[in-house]
MDAnalysis code that builds the backbone (N, CA, C; Angstrom):
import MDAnalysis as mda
import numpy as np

u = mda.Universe.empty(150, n_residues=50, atom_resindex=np.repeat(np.arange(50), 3), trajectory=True)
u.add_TopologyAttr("name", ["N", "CA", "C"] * 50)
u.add_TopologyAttr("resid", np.arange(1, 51))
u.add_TopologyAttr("resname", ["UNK", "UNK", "UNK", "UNK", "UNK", "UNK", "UNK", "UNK", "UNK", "UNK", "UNK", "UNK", "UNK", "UNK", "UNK", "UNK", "UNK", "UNK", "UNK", "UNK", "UNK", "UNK", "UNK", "UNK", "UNK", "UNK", "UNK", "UNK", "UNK", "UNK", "UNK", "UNK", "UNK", "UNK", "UNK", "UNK", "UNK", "UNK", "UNK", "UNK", "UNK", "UNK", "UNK", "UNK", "UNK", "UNK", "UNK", "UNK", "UNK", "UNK"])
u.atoms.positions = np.array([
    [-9.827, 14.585, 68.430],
    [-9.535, 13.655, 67.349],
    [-9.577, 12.214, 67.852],
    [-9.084, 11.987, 69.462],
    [-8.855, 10.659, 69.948],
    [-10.602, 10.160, 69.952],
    [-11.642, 11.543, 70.544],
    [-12.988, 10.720, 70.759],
    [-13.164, 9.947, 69.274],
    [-13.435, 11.514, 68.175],
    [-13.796, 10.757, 66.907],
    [-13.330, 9.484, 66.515],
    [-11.984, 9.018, 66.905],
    [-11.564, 7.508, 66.148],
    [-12.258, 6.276, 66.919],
    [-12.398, 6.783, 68.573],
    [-12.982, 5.686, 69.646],
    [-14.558, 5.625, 69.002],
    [-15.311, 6.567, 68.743],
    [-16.188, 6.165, 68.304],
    [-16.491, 5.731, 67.330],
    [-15.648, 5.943, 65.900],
    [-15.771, 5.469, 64.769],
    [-15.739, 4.066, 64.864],
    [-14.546, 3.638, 65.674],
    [-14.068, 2.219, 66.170],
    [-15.625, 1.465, 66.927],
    [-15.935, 2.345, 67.474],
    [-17.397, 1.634, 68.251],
    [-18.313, 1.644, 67.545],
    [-18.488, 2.347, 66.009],
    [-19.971, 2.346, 65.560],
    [-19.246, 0.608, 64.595],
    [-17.791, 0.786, 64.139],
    [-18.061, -0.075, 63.313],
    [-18.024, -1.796, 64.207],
    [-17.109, -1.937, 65.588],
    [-17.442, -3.191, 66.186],
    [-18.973, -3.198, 66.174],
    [-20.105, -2.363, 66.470],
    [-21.572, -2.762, 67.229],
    [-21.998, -2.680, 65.848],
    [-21.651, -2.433, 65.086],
    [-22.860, -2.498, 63.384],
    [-22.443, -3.316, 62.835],
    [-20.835, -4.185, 63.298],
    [-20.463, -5.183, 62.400],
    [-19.573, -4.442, 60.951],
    [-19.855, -3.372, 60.758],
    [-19.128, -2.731, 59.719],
    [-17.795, -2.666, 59.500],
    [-17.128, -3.640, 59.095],
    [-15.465, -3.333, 59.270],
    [-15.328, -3.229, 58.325],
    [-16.132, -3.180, 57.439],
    [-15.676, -3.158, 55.469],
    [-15.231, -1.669, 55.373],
    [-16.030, -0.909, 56.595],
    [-15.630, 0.136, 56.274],
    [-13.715, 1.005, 56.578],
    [-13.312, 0.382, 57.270],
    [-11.905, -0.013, 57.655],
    [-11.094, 0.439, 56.295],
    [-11.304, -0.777, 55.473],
    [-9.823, 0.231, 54.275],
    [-10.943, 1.414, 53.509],
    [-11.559, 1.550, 53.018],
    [-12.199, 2.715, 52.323],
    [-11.894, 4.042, 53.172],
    [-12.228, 3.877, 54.967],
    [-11.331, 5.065, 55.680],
    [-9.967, 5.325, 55.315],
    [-9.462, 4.585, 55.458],
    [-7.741, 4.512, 55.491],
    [-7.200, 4.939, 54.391],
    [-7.773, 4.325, 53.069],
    [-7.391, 4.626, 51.913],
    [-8.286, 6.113, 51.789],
    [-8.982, 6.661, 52.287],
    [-9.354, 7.923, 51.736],
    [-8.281, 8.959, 52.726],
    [-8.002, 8.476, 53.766],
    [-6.865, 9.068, 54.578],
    [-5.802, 9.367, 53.858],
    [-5.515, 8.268, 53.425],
    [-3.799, 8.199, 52.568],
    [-4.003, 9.493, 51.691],
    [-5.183, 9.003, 50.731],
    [-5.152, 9.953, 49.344],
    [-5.059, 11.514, 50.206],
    [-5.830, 11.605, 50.701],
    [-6.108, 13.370, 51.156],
    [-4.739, 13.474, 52.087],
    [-3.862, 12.887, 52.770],
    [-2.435, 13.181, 52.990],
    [-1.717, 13.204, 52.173],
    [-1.565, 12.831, 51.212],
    [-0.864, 12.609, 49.924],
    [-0.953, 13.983, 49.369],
    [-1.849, 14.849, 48.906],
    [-2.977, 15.632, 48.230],
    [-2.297, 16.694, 48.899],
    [-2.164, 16.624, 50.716],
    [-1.884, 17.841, 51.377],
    [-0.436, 18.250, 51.103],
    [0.204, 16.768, 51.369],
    [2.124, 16.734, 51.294],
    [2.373, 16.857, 50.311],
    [1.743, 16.854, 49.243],
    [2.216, 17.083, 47.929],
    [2.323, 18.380, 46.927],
    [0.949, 19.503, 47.734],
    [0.506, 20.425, 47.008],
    [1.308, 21.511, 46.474],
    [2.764, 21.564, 47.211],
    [3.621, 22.531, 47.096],
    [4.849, 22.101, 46.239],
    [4.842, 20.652, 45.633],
    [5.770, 19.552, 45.233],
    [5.670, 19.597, 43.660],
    [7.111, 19.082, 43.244],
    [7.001, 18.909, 41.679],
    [5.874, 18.064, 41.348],
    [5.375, 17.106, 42.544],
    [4.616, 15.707, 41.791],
    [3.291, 16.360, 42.131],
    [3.121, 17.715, 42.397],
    [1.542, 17.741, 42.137],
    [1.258, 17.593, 40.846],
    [1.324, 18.161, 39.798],
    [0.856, 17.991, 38.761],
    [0.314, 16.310, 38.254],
    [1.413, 15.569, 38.162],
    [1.421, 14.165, 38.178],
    [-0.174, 13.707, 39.129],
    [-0.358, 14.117, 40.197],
    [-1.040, 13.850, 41.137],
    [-2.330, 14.234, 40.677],
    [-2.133, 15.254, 40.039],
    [-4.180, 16.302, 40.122],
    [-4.145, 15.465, 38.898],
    [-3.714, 14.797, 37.832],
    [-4.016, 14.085, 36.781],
    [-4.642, 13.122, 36.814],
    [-4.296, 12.118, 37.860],
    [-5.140, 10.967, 38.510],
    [-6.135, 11.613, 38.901],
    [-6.769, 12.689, 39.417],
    [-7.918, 12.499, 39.580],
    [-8.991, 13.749, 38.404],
])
């Protein structure tokens, strides 16, 4: 998991890509959210948003 982030980190310093930075993060959040939630009163609430 540590290589995948060192390199993610290296494609986006050498391509200049840092836009890609919150679109990772925020797709992180959602799919942790999604996982911690699935067994929770607030799934329902949750699968509605999407």
């Amino acid at each position: 998991m540590l290589d995948l982030l060192k390199d993610l980190w290296g494609f986006m310093r050498e391509r200049k890509k840092f836009w890609l930075a919150p679109i990772l993060m925020i797709l992180l959040l959602l799919g942790t959210l999604l996982v911690f939630s699935e067994g929770s009163v607030i799934a329902p609430f949750i699968y509605t948003l999407f």
